[in-house]
C-alpha positions as a printed Julia matrix, in Angstrom:
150×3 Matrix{Float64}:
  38.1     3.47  -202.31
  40.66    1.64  -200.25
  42.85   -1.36  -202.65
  41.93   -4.66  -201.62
  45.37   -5.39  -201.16
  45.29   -3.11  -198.42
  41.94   -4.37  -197.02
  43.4    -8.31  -196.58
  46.42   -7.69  -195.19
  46.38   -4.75  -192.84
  48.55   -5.33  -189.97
  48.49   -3.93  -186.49
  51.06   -0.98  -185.8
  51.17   -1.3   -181.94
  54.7    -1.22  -179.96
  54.81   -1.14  -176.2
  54.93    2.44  -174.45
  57.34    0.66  -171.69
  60.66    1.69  -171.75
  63.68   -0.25  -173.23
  60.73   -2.49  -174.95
  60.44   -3.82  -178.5
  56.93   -5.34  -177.97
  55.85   -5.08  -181.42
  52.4    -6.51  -182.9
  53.61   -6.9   -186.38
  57.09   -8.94  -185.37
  55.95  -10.97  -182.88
  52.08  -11.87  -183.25
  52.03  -13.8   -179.82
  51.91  -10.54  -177.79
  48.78   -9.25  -176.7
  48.62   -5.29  -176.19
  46.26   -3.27  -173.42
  45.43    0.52  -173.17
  46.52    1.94  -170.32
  43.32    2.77  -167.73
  41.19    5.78  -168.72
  41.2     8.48  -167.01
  37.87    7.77  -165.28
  39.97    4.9   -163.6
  42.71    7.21  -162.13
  44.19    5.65  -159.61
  44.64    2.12  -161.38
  45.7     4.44  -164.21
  48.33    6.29  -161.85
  50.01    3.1   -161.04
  50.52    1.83  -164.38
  52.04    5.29  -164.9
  54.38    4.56  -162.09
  54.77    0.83  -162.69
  56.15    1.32  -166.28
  58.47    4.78  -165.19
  56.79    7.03  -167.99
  55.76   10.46  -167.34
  53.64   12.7   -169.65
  55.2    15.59  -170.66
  56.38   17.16  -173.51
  58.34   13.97  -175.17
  55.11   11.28  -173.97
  51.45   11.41  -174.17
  49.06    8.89  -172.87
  46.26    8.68  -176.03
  43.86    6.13  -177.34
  46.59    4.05  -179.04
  49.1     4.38  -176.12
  49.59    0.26  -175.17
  51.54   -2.19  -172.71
  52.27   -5.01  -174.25
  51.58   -9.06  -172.02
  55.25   -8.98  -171.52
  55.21   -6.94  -168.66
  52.2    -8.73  -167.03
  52.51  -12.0   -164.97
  49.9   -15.3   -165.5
  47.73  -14.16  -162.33
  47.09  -10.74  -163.76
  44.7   -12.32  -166.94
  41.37  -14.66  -166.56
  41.05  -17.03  -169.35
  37.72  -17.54  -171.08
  36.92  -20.36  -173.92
  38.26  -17.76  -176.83
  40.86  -15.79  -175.45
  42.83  -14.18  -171.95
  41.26  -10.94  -170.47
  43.32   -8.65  -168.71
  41.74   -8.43  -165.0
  41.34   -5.01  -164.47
  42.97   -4.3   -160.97
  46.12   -5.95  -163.3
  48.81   -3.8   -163.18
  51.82   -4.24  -164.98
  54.91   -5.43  -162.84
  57.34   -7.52  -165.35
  60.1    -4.94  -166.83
  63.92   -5.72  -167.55
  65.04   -3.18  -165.01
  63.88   -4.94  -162.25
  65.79   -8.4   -163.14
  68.62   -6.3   -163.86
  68.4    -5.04  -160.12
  67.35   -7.91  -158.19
  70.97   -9.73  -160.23
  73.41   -7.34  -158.8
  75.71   -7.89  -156.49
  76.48   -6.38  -153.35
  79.47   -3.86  -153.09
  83.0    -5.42  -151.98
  85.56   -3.56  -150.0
  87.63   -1.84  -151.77
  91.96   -2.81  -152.08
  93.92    0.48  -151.9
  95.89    0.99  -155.41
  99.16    1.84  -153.29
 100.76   -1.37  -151.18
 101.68    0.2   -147.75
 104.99    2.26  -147.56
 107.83    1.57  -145.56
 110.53    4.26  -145.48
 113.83    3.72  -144.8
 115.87    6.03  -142.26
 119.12    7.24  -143.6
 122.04    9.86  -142.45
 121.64   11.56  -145.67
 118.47   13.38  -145.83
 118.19   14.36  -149.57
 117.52   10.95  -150.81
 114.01    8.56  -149.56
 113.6     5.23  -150.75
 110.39    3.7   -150.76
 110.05   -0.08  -150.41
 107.19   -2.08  -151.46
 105.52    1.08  -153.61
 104.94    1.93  -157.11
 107.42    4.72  -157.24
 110.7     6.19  -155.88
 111.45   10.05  -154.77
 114.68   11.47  -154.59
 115.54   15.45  -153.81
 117.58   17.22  -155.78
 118.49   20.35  -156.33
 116.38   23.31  -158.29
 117.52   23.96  -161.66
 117.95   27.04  -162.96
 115.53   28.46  -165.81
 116.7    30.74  -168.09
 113.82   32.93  -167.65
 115.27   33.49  -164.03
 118.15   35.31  -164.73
């Protein structure tokens, strides 16, 4: 016999299959949550599979209590009646994070080289180069001996 306790209060323990998601029915009680299409719907259920970037496979398997939560639905994808909003069912979903990450970025820029250009200057004496306008300064001189060479 279950405690009434238990019976009063139960709470809903669904969270959003979407990636990167924290739709959660017990934190945030506004959300509603829909199964992903049956397999007798396949090809409305092989876009939501695409839609959301999930994959079944060893680490994710669609079953009965495999949801999407309303955030990743817009307005025009539900039909309101008196008591409550019904998912239509050609809805798929098409609101995720990633893509307002990718729609803010900004185009590449050309890149500046690290190095300013190099101008060398020509002198008689060939062991020495100095480099104006650069990070750095090279000068020849002779090997040294290593001990090891003897």
């Amino acid at each position: 016999m279950a405690s009434p306790a238990a019976s009063t209060s139960k709470q809903r323990d669904e969270y959003c299959c979407v990636p990167f998601c924290n739709g959660n029915a017990r934190t945030n009680k506004e959300l509603s949550f829909h199964h992903i299409p049956s397999e007798k719907k396949m090809l409305t259920r092989k876009q939501w599979i695409v839609a959301i970037r999930r994959d079944e496979g060893e680490f994710f398997k669609i079953g009965g209590n495999t949801v999407v939560c309303s955030k990743h639905f817009k307005k025009e994808d539900y039909r309101w009646t008196p008591n409550r909003k019904c998912l239509k069912p050609e809805a798929v979903p098409s609101v995720f994070d990633w893509k307002l990450n990718e729609s803010s970025r900004k185009a590449p820029t050309s890149r500046q080289s690290l190095f300013k250009k190099m101008k060398v200057d020509d002198r008689e004496d060939e062991d020495e180069m100095v480099v104006e306008d650069s990070v750095c300064e090279v000068h020849n001189s002779q090997s040294v001996d290593h001990e090891n060479d003897m």
